[in-house]
N, C-alpha and C positions, 0 to 999 in steps of 0.2 A: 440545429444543434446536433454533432455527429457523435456518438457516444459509441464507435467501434472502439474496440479494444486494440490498444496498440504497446510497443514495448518506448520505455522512454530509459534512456539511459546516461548517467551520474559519472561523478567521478571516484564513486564508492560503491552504491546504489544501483542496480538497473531493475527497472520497475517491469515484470514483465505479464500479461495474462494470465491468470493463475490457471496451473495444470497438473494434471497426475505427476507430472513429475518432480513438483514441490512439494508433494506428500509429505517422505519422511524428514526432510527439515522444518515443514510447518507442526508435524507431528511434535519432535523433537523437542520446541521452542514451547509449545501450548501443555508441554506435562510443565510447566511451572506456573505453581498457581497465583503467584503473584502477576504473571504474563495474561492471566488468562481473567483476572479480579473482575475489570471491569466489559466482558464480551456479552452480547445478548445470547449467545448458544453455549452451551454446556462442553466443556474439554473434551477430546475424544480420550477415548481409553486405549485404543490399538488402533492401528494403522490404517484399519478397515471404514472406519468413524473420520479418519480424518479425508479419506478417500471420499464417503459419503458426502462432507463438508463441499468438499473441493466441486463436485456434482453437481449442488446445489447450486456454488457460486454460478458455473457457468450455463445453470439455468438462468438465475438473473440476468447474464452477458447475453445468449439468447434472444432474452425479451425485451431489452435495453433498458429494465430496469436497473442496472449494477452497473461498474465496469471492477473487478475485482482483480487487483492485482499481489503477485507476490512478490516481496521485496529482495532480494537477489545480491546479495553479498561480492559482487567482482572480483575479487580476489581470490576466494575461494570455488564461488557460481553456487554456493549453496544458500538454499532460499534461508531466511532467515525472520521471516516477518510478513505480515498481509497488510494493505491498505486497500480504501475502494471511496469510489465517488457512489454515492447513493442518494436517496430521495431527490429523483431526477424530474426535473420541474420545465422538461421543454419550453414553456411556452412563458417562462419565466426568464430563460436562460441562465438555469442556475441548478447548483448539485452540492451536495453534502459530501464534504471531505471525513470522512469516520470508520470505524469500525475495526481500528490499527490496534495491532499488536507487533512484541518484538520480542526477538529471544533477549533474555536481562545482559547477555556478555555484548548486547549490541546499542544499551541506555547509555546515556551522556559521550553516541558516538557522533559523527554525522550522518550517519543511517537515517536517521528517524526526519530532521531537518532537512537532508536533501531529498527527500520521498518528499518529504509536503512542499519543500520547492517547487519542483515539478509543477503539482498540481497547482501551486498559489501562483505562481508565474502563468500559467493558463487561463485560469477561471477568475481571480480576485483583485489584481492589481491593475488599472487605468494606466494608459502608457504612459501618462505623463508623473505617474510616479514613480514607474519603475526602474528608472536608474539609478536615485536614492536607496531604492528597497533593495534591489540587486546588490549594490555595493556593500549593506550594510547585513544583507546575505549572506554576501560571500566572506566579510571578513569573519563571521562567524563560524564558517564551513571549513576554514581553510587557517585559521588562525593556529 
């Protein structure tokens, strides 16, 4: 099971490693506290915190417990949102899709549904159902 971090890229969406450089849009998105309701870590308060965060993540990337990505707005290239595969179970072949937030001007976009594409096209769907799942996908994404 290879859990390098890699950048995967959407037709809205590009899913990239998370980095310093998504600081202050991940900052940005997390002063809302309804964005931030259901996270296991505490909002950051300035930009320093959110830097700290960011650290963390790619300590887990590191040890390949994590793959931690930040969700990446194409249009604009400003982060907008974090997802990550975690509780990574090698020998299982299996990982937790969690730990997602989004800035709220980016809910009932297809941000959030083409982010977990990505990952559900990878890890969850048998091939021989993925061309139903695909189709029924994309009319959602693209409708």
């Amino acid at each position: 099971m290879n859990l390098a971090p890699v950048t995967l890229e959407g037709r809205y969406i590009t899913l990239e490693p998370i980095a310093e450089r998504h600081a202050a849009g991940l900052f940005e998105a997390m002063q809302d506290e309804e964005v931030c309701r259901y996270l296991a870590w505490t909002p950051p308060r300035a930009i320093d915190e959110t830097l700290e965060l960011i650290r963390q993540a790619e300590g887990l990337m590191a040890r390949r417990e994590s793959i931690v990505f930040a969700q990446v707005w194409r249009e604009t290239g400003r982060a907008i949102g974090s997802t990550r595969l975690l509780d990574v179970r090698p020998a299982d072949r299996q990982v937790e899709i969690g730990s997602t937030f989004l800035a709220r001007e980016y809910w009932r976009t297809p941000a959030n549904t083409e982010s977990k594409q990505r990952d559900t096209v990878y890890f969850s769907i048998l091939d021989t159902e993925w061309p139903s799942v695909r189709s029924r996908l994309a009319a959602r994404l693209y409708a």
